[in-house]
C-alpha positions as CSV (number, residue, x, y, z in Angstrom):
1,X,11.4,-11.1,-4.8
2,X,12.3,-11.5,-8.4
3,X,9.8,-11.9,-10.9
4,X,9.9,-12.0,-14.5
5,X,6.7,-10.4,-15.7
6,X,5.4,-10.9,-19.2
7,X,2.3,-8.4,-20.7
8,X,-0.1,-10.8,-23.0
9,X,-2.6,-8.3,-24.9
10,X,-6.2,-10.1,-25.1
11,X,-8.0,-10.1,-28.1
12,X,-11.6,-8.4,-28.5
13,X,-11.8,-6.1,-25.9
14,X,-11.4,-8.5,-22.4
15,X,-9.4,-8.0,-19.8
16,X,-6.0,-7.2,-20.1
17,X,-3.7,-10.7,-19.0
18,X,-0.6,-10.5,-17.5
19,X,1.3,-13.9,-16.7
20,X,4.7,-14.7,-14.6
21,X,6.2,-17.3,-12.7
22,X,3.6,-19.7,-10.7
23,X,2.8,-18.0,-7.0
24,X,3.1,-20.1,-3.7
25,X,1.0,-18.4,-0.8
26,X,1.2,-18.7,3.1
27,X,-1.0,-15.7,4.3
28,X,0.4,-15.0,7.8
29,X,-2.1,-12.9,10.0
30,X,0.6,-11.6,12.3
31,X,1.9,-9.2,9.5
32,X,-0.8,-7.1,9.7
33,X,-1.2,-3.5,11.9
34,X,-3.9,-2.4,13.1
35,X,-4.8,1.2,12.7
36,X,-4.7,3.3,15.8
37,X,-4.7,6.7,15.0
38,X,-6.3,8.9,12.4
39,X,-4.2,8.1,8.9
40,X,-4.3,8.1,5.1
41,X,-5.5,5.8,3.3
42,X,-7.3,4.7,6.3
43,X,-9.5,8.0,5.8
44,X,-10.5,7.2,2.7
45,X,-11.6,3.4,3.8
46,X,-15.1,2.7,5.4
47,X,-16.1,-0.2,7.6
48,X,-19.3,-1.0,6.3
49,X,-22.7,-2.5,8.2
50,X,-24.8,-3.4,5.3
51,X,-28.4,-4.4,5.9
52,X,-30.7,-6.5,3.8
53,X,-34.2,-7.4,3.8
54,X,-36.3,-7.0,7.2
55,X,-33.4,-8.0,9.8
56,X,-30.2,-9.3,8.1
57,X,-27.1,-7.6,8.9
58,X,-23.6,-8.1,7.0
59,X,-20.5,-6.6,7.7
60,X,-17.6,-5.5,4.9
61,X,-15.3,-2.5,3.7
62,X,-15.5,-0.8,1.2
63,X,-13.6,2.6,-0.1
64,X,-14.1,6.0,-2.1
65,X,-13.4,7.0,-4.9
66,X,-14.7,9.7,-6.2
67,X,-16.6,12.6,-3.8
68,X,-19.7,10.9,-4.4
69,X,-18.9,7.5,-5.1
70,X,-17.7,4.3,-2.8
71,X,-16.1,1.1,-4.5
72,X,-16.7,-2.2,-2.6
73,X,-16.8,-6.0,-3.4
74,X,-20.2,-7.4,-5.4
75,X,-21.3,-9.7,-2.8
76,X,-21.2,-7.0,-0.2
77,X,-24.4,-5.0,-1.8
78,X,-25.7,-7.6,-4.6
79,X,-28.4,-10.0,-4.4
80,X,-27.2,-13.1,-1.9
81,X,-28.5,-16.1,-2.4
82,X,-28.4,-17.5,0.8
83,X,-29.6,-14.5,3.2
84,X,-31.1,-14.7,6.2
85,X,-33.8,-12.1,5.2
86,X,-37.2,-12.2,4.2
87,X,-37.8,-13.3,0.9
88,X,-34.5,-15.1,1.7
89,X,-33.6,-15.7,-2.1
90,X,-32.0,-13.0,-3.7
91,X,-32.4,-10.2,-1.2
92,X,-29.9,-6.9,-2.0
93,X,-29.0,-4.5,0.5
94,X,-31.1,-2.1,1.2
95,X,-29.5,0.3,3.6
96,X,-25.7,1.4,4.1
97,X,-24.1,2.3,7.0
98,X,-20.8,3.8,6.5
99,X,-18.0,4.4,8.7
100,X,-15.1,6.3,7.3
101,X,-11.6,6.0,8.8
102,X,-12.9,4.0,11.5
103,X,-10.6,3.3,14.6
104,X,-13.1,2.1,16.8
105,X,-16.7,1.9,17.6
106,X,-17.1,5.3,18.6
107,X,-13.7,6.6,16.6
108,X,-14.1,7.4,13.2
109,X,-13.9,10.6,10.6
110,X,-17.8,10.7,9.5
111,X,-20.4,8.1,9.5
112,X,-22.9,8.3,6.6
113,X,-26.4,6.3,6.6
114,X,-27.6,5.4,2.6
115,X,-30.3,4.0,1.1
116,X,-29.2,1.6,-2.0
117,X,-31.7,1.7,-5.3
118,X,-30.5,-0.9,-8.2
119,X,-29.4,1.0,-10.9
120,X,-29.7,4.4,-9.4
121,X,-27.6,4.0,-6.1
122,X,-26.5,1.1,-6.4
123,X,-24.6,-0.9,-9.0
124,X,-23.4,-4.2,-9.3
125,X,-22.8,-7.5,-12.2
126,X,-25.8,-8.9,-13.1
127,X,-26.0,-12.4,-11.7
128,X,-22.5,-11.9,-10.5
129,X,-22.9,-15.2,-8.5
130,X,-23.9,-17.3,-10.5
131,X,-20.8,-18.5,-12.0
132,X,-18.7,-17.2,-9.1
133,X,-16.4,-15.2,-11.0
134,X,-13.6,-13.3,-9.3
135,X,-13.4,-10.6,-11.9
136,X,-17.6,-9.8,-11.3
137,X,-17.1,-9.6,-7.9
138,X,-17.2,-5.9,-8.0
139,X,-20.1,-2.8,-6.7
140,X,-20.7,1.3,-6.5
141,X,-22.2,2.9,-4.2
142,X,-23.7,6.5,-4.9
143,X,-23.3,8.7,-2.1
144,X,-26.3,11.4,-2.3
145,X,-23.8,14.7,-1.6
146,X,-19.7,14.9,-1.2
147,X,-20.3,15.3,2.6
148,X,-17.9,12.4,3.3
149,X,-15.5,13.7,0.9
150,X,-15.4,17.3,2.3
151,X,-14.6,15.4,5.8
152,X,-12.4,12.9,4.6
153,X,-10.4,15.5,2.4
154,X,-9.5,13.2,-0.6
155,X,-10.0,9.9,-1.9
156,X,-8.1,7.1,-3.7
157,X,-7.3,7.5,-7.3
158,X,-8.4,5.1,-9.7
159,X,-7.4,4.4,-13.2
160,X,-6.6,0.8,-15.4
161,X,-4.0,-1.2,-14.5
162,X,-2.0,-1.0,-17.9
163,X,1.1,-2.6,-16.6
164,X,2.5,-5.8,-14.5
165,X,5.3,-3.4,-13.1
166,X,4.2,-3.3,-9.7
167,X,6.3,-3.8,-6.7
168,X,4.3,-3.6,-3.4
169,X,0.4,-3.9,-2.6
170,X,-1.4,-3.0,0.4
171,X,-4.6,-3.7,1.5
172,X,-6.6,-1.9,4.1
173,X,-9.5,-3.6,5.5
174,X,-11.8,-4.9,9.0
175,X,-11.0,-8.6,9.3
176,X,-13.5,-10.4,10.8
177,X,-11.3,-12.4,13.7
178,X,-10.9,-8.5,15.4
179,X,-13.3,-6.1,16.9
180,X,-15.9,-4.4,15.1
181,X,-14.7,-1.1,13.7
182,X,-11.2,-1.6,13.9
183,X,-9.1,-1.9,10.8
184,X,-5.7,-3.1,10.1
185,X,-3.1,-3.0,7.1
186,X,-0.7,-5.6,5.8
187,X,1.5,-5.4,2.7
188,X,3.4,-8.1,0.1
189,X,5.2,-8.3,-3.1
190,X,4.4,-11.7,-3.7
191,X,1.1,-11.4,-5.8
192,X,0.4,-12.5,-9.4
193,X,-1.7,-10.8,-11.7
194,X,-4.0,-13.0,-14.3
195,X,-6.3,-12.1,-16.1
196,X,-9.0,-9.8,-14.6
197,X,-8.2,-10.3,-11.1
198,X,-4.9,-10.5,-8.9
199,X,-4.0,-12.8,-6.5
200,X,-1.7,-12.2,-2.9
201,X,-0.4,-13.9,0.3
202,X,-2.2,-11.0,2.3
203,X,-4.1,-12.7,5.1
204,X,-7.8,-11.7,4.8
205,X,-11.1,-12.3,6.8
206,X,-14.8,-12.4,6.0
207,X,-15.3,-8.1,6.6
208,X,-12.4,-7.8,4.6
209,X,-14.4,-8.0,1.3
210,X,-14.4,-5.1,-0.7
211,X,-11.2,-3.9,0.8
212,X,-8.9,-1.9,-1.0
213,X,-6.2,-3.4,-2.8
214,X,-3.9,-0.3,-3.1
215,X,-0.4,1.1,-3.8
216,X,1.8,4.2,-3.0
217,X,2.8,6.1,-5.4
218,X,4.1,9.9,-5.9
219,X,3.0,10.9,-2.1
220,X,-0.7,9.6,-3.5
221,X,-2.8,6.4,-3.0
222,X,-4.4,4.4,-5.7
223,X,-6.6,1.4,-5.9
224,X,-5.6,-1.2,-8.3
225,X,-8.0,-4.5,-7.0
226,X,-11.3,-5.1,-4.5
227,X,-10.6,-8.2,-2.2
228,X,-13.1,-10.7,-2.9
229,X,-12.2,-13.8,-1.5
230,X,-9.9,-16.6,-1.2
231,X,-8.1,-18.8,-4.1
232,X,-6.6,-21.7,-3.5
233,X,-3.8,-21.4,-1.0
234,X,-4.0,-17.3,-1.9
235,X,-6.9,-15.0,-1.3
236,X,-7.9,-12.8,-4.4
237,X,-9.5,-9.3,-5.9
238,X,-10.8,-8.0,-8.7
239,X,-8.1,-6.4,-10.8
240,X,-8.9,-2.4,-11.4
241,X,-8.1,-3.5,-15.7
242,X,-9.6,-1.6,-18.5
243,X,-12.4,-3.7,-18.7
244,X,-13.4,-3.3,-15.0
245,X,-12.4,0.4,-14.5
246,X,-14.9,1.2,-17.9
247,X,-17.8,-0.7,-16.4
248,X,-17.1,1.3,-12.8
249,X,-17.0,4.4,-15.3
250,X,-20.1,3.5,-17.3
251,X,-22.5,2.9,-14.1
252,X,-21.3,6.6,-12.4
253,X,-22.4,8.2,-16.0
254,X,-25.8,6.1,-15.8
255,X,-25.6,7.5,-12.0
256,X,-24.7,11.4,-13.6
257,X,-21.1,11.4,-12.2
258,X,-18.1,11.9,-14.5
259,X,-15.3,9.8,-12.5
């Protein structure tokens, strides 16, 4: 596809804005592959069961980034507004389960049980929800050792998106119309970048939240977006801009992790 890409340089410190031609999205669920066999990035992708309150369980992805630090969507950890918990207003998760380059229920590289503390463990937008913003929907979680990392072997690089010269995204994620555990891959060049988040033609499912949105790039993997949800005709993630990658950045220092 040919795209003519134009860089727009916001003012005052927000999110970097990138603009092109208007993006027409039919997200076909046959494209994608599911992941059979032990695999980068697949590794360095969890399938997440996320529990909140006394007996609410969610289900989502999420991915590291860092030896001690896992990037996932907002809504996945955050305070929920409509959780079946008890007090069912504004109930976080408590408790992570994480499955790293799961396969299948009982296939995976490591499995790693955390407990989430606000502001210590666990870090998302204050009152992300409230307006629904795309470009809040974004959370850390930090892991208590780099036991997962020593298993897993890597993780994905991170670092601004400074550019609209991309060519090909990927996500990797557990789409809720499969089993449990497994995870499948897709890829596209028809996206659009705007400002703070990015949106794609990738077919996505609820457990697909906090996937990776990710390219390939000099025999590495790096993240460059967080699926959050859908957009219109599209589906959607936070965009890994300046303004996002420093807040990642400033929560791991309040954590005591340089990332």
């Amino acid at each position: 596809m040919i795209r003519i890409i134009v860089f727009v340089a916001l003012l005052c410190g927000g999110h970097t804005a990138f603009t092109q031609n208007e993006l027409a999205c039919q997200p076909d669920p046959t494209k994608r592959v599911q992941i059979l066999q032990k695999q980068l990035p697949n590794d360095y992708t969890c399938y997440m069961k996320l529990e909140r309150g006394w007996w609410s369980i969610n289900l989502g992805t999420g991915m590291l980034i860092h030896p001690r630090v896992i990037l996932t969507a907002g809504h996945n950890t955050a305070f929920f507004l409509f959780s079946k918990s008890f007090p069912f207003v504004f109930s976080k998760v408590k408790k992570a389960t994480l499955y790293m380059g799961s396969i299948a229920e009982e296939e995976y590289t490591i499995k790693k049980v955390v407990g989430l503390k606000k502001n210590r463990s666990s870090f998302f937008k204050k009152g992300y929800w409230a307006n629904a913003k795309i470009t809040r929907d974004f959370a850390v979680i930090i892991l208590p050792d780099d036991s997962v990392y020593q298993s897993v072997k890597g993780h994905y690089q991170i670092a601004p998106v400074v550019s609209a010269d991309l060519k090909l995204i990927h996500i990797t994620g557990s789409p809720r119309d499969k089993d449990e555990h497994t995870m499948w891959t897709s890829e596209t060049d028809n996206f659009q970048i705007e400002n703070g988040f990015i949106r794609y033609d990738l077919y996505t499912e609820q457990r697909n939240s906090g996937s990776p949105i990710w390219i390939e790039e000099d025999k590495t993997y790096r993240v460059i977006g967080v699926h959050s949800r859908g957009y219109g005709d599209c589906n959607a993630g936070v965009l890994i801009d300046k303004v996002t990658f420093d807040e990642i950045q400033k929560w791991c220092k309040e954590a005591g992790i340089s990332l």
